[in-house]
C-alpha positions in Angstrom: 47.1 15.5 56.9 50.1 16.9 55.7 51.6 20.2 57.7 49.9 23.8 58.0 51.3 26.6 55.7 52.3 29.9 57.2 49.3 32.1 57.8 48.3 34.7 55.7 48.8 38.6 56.0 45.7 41.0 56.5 43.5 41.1 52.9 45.3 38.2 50.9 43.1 36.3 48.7 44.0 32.5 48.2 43.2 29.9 45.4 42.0 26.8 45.6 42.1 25.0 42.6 40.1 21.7 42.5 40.1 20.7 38.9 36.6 21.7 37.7 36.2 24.8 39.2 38.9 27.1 41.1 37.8 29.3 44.5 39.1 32.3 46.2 38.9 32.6 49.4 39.5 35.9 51.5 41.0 35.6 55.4 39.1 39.2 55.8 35.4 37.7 56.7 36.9 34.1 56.7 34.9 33.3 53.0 35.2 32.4 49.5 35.0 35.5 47.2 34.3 34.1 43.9 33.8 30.8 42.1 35.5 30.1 38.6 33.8 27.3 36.4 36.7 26.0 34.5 34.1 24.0 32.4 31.9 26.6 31.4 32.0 29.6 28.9 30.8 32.9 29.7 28.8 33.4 26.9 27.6 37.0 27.9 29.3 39.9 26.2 33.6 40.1 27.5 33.3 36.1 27.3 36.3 34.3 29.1 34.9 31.3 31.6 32.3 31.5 34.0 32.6 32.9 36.9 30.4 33.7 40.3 31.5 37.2 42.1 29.8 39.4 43.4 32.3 42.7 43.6 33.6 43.8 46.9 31.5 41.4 48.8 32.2 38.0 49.9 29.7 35.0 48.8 28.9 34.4 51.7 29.1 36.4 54.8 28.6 35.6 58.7 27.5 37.6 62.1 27.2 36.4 65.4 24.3 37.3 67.4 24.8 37.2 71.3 22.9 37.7 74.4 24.6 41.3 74.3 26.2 42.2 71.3 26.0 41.6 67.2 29.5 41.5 65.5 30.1 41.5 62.0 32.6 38.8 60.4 32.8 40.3 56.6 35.2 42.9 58.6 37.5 40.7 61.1 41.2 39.4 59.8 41.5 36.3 60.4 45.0 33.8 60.6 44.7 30.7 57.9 46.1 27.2 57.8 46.2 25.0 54.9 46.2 21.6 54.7 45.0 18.5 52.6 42.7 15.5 53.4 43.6 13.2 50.6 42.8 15.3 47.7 40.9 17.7 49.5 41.9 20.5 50.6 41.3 22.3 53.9 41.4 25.6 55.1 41.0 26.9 58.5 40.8 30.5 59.3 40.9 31.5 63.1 40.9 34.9 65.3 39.8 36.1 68.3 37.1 39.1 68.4 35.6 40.5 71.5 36.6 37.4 73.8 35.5 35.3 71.4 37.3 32.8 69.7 36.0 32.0 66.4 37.3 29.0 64.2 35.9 28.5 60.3 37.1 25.4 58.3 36.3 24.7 54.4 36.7 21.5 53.4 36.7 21.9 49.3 36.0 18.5 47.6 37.4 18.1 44.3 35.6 18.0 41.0 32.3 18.4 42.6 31.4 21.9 42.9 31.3 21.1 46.7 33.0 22.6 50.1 32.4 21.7 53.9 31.8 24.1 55.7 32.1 23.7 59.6 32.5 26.3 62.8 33.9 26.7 66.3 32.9 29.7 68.6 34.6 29.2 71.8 33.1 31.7 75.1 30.0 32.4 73.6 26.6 31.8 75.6 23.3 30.7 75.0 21.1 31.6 73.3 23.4 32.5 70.6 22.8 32.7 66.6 24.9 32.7 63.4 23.4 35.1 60.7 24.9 34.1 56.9 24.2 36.1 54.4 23.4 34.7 50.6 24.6 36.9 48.0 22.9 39.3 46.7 23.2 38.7 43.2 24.6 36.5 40.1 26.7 37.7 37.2 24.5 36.8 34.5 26.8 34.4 32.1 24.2 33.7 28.8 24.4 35.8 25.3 20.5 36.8 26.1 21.7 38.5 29.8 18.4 40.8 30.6 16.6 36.7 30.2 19.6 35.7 32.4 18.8 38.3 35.3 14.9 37.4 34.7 15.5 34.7 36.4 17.5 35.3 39.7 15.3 34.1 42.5 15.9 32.4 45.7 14.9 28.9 46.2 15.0 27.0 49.8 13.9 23.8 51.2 11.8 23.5 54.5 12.6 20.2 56.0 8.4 18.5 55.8 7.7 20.5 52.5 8.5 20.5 48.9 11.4 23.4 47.9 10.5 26.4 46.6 11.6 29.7 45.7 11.0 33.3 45.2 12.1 35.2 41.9 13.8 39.0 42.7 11.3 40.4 40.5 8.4 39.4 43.0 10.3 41.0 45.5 9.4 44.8 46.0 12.3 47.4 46.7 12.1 47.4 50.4 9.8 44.6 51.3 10.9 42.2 54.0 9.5 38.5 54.2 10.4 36.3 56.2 10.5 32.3 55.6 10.4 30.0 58.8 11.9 26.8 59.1 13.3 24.3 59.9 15.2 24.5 56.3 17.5 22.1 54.7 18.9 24.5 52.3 18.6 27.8 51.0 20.3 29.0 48.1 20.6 31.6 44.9 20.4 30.8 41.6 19.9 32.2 37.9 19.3 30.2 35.0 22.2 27.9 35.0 24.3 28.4 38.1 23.5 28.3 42.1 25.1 28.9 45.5 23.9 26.7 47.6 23.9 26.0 51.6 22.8 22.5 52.7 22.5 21.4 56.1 23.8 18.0 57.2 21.5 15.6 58.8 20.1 16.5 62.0 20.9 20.2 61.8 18.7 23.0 59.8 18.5 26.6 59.5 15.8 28.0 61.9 14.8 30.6 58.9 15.4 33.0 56.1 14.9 36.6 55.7 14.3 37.9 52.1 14.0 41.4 51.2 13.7 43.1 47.9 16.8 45.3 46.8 17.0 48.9 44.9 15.9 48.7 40.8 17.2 50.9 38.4 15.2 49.2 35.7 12.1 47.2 35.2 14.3 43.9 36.3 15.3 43.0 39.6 19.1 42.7 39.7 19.5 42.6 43.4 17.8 41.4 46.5 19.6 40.1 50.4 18.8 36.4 52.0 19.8 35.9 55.5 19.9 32.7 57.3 19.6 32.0 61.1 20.9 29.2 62.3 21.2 28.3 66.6 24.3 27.7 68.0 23.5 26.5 71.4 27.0 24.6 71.8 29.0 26.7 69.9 29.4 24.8 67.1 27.9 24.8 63.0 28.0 22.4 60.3 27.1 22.8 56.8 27.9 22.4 53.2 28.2 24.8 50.2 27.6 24.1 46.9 28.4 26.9 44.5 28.2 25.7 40.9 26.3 24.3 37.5 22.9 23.5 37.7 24.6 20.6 36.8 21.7 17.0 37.0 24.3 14.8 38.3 26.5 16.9 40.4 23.2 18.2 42.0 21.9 14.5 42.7 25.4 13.5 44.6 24.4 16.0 47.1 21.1 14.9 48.1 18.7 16.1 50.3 16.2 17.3 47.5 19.0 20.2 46.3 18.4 18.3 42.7 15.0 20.8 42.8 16.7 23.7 44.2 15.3 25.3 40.8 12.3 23.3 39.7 10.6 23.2 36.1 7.3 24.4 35.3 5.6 27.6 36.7 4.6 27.5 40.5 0.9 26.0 39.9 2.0 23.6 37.3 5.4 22.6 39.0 3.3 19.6 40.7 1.7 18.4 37.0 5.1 19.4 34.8 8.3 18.2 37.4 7.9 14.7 37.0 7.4 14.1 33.4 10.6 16.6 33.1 12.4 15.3 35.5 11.9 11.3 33.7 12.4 13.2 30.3 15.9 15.0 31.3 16.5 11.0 32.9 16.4 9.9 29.7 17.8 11.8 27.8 21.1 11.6 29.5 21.0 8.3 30.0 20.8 8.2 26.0 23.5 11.0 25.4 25.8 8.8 28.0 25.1 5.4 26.4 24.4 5.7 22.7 27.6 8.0 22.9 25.1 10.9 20.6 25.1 13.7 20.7 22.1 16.3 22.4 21.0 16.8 18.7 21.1 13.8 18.0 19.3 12.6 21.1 16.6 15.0 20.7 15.9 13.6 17.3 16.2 10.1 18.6 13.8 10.7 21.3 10.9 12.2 18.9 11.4 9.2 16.6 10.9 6.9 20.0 7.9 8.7 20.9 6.2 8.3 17.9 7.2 4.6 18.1 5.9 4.3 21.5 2.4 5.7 19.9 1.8 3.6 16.8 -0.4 1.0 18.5 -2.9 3.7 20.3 -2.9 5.8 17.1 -3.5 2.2 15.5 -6.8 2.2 18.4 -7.9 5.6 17.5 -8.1 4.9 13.7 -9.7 1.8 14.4 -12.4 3.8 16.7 -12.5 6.9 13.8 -13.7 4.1 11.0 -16.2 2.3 13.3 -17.6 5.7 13.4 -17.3 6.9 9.8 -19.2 3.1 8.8 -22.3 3.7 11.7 -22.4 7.8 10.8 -25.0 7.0 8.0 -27.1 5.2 10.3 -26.8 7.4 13.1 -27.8 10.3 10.9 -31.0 8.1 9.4 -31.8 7.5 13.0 -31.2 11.3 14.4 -33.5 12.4 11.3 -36.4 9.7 12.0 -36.6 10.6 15.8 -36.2 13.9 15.5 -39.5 14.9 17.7 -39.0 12.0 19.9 -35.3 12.8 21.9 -35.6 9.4 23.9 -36.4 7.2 21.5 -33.7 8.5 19.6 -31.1 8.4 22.3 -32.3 4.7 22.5 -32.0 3.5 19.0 -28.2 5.8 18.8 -27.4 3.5 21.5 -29.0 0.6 19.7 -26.8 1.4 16.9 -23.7 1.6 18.6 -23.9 -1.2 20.1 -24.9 -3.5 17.4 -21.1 -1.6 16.1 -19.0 -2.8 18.8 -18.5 1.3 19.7 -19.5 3.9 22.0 -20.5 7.8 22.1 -17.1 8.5 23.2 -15.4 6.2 20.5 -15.0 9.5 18.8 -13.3 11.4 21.6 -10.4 8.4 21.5 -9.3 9.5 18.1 -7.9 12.9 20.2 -5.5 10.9 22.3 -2.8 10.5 19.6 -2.5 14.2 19.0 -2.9 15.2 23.1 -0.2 12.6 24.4 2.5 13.8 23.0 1.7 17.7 23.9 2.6 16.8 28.1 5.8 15.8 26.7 6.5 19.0 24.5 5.1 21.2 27.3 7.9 19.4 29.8 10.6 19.7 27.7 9.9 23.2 27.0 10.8 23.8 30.8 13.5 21.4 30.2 15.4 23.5 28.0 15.0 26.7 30.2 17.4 25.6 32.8 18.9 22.4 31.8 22.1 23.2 31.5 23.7 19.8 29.7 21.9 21.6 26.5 23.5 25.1 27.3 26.2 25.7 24.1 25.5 22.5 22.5 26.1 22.8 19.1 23.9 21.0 16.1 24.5 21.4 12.5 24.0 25.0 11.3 23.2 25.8 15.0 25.6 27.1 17.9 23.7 26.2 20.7 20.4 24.0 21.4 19.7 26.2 24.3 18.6 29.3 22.5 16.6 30.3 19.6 17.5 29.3 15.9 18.6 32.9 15.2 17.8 32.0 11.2 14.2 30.6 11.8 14.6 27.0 9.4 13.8 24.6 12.3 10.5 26.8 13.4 9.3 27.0 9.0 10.5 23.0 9.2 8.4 21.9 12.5 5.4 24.2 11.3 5.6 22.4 7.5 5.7 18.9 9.0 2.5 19.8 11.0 0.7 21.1 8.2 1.7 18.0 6.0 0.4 15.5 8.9 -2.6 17.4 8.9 -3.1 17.5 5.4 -2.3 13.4 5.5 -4.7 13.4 8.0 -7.5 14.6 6.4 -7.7 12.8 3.3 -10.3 10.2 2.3 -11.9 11.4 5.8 -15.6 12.5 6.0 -16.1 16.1 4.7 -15.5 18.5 8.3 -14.9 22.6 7.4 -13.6 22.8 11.1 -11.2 19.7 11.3 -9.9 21.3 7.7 -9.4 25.1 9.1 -7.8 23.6 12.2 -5.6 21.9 9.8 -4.2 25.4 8.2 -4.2 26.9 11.2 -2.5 25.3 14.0 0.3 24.8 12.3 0.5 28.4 11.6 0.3 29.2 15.0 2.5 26.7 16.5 4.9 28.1 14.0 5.2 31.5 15.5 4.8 29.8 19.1 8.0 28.2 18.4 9.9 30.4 16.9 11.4 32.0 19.6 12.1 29.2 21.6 15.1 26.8 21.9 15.9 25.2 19.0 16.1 22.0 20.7 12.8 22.1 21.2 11.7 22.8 17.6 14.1 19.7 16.4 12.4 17.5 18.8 9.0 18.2 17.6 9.8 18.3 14.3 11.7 14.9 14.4 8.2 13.9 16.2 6.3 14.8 13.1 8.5 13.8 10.4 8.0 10.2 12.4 4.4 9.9 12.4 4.1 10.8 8.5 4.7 7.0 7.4 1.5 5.8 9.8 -0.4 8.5 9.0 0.2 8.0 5.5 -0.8 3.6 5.8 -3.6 5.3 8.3 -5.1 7.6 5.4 -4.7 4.1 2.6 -6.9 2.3 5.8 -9.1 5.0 5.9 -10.4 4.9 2.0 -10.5 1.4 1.8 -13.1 1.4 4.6 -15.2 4.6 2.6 -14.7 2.3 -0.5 -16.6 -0.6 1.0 -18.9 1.4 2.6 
């Protein structure tokens, strides 16, 4: 380590800058103050790049509890040192408060959104705690910023269960709730950003305290999360992440953070996180090496998943003709028993047997159309808070993420349905239902759509485009067999 720098005077604010993102740290409450994302625009009215304050308070902010007195850090100078660890750099704030000897280090990792965070408190006694507070809120940093705040929440891990969280808005002004560990991490986040604290192995954070902060609207905008953590022998450990939502960046620092904000609505998260989370998997993977782009990836992947489909949509038609070739008998048979319910059921069953089918072969001719729809439903939580798609541009569009603000990928994705429908239903037995259904869900998916991210209309609509060719051959198949029959 190379030599300390001259400590700094009362209220200084020092920079840290470690490539991808630059900190500030202040040496009054020993703790970083705000977090710039060089690598990320602020897309929210004033623009300019990202960046994670919260004014006049810290980020985070520390108390020790002893056997016979509370004492607030935010408000103690402390002395720094500054040194480096290979390309890290260190900083080490110290002072003395009520016969106390306090010591806090930050270890901030280059290019990986990432600081170690470890303390010394010299004369304390058992049983004595540390108290850190999460910040209250995020600077919301998307064009849409009332969606932005929507989606502040707290999220934290206990140590035998799966994470969770709790959104600001299901907090009440005033109400206190308190979480009990043992916790691996706790942390804030909005849609695209977090501040995270992780425990190292071994250690945890005994519990959290959430309570629900003042509104002066309909949407949250604040809330307080405090952490206990024991401190038998004086000493703490811990690391702080405080950046992008970022799949890769989150993965590197294990211990579950990777679903510090989960997809899919509480009861679904169990049904929706892994087909997400293999979907997202993918699709980086492809973006990294096909060297496409997100748009083009998206249409890639549609294409791909119709592929993947041909040889069970080959199945159902298969199914859907055995049952158009035995519906004349089964109707001659349903009219001949028609007072006698066993014997019919007997000679339906005769029927489909001597065809090689079932009473459920019919059913199978859904499967094509419901497969997909897990998919679409995943990557609809996908693009909420993914935030490789966030300002990825694609032909007339500015960014994937969002809406397309002149509606031609919705009217596309909703005319591709209706032609696959309409391909669909030729040469196919007469059915009034099957042919409203045909008009109308592609009406409705239409104005489903519309509002969502774009992303998510090109994929579907680069699904549909896909399947027209097969439908089409299907269709051909499909009046052969009523020419025969």
């Amino acid at each position: 380590m190379s030599d300390s720098v001259p400590s700094l005077r009362v209220g200084q604010v020092t920079a840290v800058d470690v490539g991808a993102s630059i900190y500030e740290f202040s040496n009054i409450g020993a703790a970083p103050v705000s977090a710039t994302m060089r690598e990320y625009k602020n897309l929210a009215p004033g623009g300019g790049q990202v960046k994670l304050v919260v004014p006049g308070k810290p980020l985070i902010g520390y108390s020790l509890v002893t056997r016979s007195d509370t004492i607030h850090l935010s408000r103690v100078p402390f002395e720094l040192s500054r040194s480096k660890n290979g390309e890290a750099e260190i900083l080490t704030y110290q002072a003395s408060v009520s016969g106390l000897g306090i010591a806090i280090t930050y270890e901030v990792i280059p290019d990986r959104y990432l600081m170690r965070v470890r303390g010394r408190i010299d004369g304390t006694v058992a049983p004595s705690y540390l108290l850190v507070d999460l910040p209250s809120s995020l600077p919301p940093a998307e064009s849409d910023t009332l969606s932005d705040l929507r989606t502040l929440a707290y999220s934290f891990k206990p140590t035998r269960d799966n994470a969770r969280g709790v959104a600001f808005e299901k907090l009440d002004p005033g109400e206190r709730r308190l979480e009990t560990g043992p916790l691996t991490w706790a942390a804030i986040r909005n849609k695209y950003f977090v501040i995270g604290l992780i425990n190292s192995e071994g250690s945890a954070f005994d519990e959290v305290s959430l309570a629900g902060g003042p509104r002066t609207s309909k949407i949250a905008t604040t809330a307080s999360a405090t952490l206990v953590k024991a401190i038998p022998e004086g000493t703490f450990d811990f690391d702080m992440y405080v950046g992008p939502q970022q799949s890769t960046a989150l993965l590197a620092v294990g211990r579950d953070f990777s679903n510090v904000n989960p997809y899919g609505w509480s009861v679904l998260q169990g049904m929706v996180n892994p087909i997400a989370a293999l979907c997202i998997k993918l699709l980086l993977w492809m973006h990294q090496t096909l060297n496409l782009s997100y748009g083009w990836v998206l249409v890639s992947f549609g294409v791909i998943v119709r592929i993947a489909l041909w040889p069970l949509n080959q199945s159902a038609m298969r199914s859907s003709l055995k049952m158009q070739e035995i519906q004349p008998r089964l109707a001659e048979v349903q009219k001949k028993y028609k007072d006698k319910p066993e014997k019919q059921r007997e000679e339906m069953m005769r029927v489909y047997k001597e065809a090689g089918a079932s009473p459920f072969t019919a059913l199978s001719g859904c499967l094509p159309a419901l497969i997909p729809m897990p998919v679409l439903f995943a990557l609809f939580f996908v693009f909420q808070n993914t935030i490789e798609f966030r300002g990825v541009p694609f032909m007339w569009l500015t960014d994937i993420s969002i809406k397309d603000p002149v509606y031609i990928l919705p009217v596309l994705m909703g005319a591709s349905m209706y032609i696959l429908s309409w391909i669909g239903l030729r040469n196919a037995p007469p059915n009034p239902q099957a042919k409203m259904m045909g008009y109308m869900f592609p009406v409705m998916m239409t104005f489903v759509l519309a509002n969502m991210a774009s992303g998510l209309n090109l994929y579907y609509t680069a699904q549909n485009i896909a399947a027209l060719p097969q439908q089409w051959l299907l269709a051909r198949e499909r009046a052969k067999a009523r020419r025969s029959t």
